[in-house]
C-alpha positions in Angstrom: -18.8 -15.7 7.5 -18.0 -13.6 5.0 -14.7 -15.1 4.5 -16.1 -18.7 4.2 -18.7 -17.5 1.5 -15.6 -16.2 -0.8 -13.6 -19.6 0.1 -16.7 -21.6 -1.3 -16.6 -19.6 -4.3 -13.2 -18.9 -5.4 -11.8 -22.7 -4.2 -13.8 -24.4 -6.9 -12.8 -21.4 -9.7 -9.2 -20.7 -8.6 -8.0 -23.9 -7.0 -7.9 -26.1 -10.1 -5.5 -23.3 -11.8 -3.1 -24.3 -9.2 -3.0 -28.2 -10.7 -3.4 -27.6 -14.2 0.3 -28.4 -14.6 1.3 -31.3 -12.1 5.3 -32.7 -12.1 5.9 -35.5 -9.9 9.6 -34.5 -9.6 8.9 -30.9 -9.0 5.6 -30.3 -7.5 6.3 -26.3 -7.1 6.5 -26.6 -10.9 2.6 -27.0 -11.0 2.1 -24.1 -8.4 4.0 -22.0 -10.5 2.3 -22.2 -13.4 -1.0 -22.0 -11.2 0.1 -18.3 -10.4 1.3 -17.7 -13.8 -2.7 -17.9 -15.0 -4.3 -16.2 -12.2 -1.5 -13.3 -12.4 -2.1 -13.3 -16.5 -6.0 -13.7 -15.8 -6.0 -10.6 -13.4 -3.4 -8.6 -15.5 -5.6 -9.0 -18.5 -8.6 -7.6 -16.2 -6.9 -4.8 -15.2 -5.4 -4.3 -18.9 -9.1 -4.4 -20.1 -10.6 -2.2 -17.3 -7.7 0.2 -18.6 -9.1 0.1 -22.4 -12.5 0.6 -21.8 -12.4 3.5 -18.9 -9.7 5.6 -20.5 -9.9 7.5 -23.2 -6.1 6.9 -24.3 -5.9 9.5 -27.0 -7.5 12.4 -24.5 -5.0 10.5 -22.3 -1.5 10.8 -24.6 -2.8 14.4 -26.0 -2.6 15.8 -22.1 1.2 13.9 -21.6 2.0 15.9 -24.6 0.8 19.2 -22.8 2.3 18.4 -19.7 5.7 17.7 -21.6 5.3 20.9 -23.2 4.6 22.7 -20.2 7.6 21.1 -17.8 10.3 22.5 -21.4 8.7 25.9 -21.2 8.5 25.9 -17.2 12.7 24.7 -17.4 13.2 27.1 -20.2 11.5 30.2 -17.7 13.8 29.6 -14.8 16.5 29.1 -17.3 16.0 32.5 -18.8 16.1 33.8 -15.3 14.1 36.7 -16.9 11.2 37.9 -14.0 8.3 38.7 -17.2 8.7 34.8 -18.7 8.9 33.6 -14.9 5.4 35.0 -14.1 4.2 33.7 -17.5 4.9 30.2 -16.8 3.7 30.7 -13.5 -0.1 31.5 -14.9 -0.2 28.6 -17.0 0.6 26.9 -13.8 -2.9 26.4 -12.6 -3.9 25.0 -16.1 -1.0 22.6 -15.9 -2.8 21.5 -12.1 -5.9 20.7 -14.3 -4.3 18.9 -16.6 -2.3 16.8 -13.7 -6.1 15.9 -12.2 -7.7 15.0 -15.6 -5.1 12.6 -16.1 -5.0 10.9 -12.3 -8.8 10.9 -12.0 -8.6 8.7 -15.8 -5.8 6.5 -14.2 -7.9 6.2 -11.4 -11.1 4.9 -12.8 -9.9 1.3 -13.9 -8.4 1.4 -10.5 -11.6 1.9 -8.7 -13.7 -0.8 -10.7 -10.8 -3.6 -10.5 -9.2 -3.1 -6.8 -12.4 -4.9 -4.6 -12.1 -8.4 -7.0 -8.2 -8.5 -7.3 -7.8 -7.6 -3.0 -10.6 -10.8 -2.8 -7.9 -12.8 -5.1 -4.9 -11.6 -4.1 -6.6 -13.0 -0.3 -7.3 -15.8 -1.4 -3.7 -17.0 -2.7 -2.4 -15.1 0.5 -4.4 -17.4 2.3 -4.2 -20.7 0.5 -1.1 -23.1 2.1 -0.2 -24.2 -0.6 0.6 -21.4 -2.2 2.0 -19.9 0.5 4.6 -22.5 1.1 6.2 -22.4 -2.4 9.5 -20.8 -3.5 10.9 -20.3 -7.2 14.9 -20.4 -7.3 16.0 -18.5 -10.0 19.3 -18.1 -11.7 22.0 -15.6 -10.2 22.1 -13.1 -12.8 18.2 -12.9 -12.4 18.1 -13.1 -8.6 20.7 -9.5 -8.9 18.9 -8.2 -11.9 15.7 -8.0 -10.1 17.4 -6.5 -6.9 15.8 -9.8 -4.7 18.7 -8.7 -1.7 17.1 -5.5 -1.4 13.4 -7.0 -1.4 14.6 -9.5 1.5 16.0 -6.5 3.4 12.1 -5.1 4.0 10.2 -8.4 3.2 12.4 -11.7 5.2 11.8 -15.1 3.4 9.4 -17.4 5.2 11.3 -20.1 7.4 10.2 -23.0 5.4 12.7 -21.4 2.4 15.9 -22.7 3.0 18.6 -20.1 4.0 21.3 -18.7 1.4 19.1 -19.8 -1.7 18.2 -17.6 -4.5 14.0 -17.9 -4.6 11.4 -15.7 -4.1 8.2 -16.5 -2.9 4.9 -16.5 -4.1 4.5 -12.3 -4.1 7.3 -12.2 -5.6 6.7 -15.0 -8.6 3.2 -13.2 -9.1 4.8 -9.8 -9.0 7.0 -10.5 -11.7 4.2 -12.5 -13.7 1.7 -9.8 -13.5 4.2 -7.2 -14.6 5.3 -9.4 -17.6 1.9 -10.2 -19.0 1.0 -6.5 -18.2 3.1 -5.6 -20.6 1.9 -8.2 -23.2 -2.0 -7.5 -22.7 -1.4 -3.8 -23.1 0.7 -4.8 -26.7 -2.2 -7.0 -27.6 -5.2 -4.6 -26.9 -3.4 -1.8 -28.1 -3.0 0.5 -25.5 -1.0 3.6 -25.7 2.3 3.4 -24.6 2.5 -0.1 -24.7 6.0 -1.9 -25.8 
């Protein structure tokens, strides 16, 4: 029941992404671009929960510490001297603190955006027809991105035809979100960004 509410409400929203574009000659080309938006829609989300939940200067002042720690911590067992040893070791517990400030504040956008992106992400998982489209992709970029290696844990779907070099849907919205993840965080700023 629950599943047929979130149909009624994402197919009206989400479905019309998916024929925005529409190419007689290459009617994947539409469902492309379909996944395109809704990976750029959910990467800006997730971009945006990062910028408001994260203090990003509390957030690049405790990398700095945790860099500073890991030279002195190197430059200790260099030394090989016992007295610097067990100083680095006492600062250890403050570099543990550190280490859970900075995964609880990478956590928080996490928690806020994971229920509405699993209900999208199930919803393309279980729409056909985006499930039954492939994206061929030049050979330099079918190496580059190490497909062969995805394929050896993830086998294409029988409706791709063998020895081509596509990836699916997961993989077409993979490298989407990743790409317009890194263009949201340019655009709102965030630290560490390109």
């Amino acid at each position: 029941m629950a599943i047929q509410i979130l149909n009624q409400i994402l197919n009206p929203v989400l479905t019309p992404l998916l024929h925005l574009v529409n190419d007689p000659h290459n009617p994947a080309f539409g469902l492309m671009v379909g996944v395109l938006i809704i990976a750029t829609i959910v990467a800006f989300i997730i971009t945006l929960a990062n910028k408001l939940l994260v203090d990003q200067d509390r957030l690049q002042f405790l990398q700095k510490e945790m860099k500073v720690f890991q030279q002195e911590m190197m430059q200790a067992q260099k030394s090989g001297d016992p007295k610097v040893m067990k100083d680095a070791q006492k600062k250890q517990s403050e570099f543990m603190e550190i280490q859970k400030e900075m995964m609880f504040n990478s956590f928080k956008p996490m928690i806020v955006t994971f229920v509405p992106i699993i209900i999208v992400f199930y919803w393309m998982a279980q729409n056909p027809a985006i499930t039954h489209f492939y994206v061929l992709l030049p050979a330099l970029a079918y190496y580059v991105l190490l497909v062969p290696l995805f394929h050896m844990f993830y086998h294409p779907s029988a409706f791709v035809p063998a020895n081509v070099m596509a990836i699916e849907w997961l993989g077409w919205y993979i490298l989407c979100s990743f790409a317009m993840s890194l263009i949201w965080r340019k655009f709102l700023g965030l630290k560490g960004a390109m």
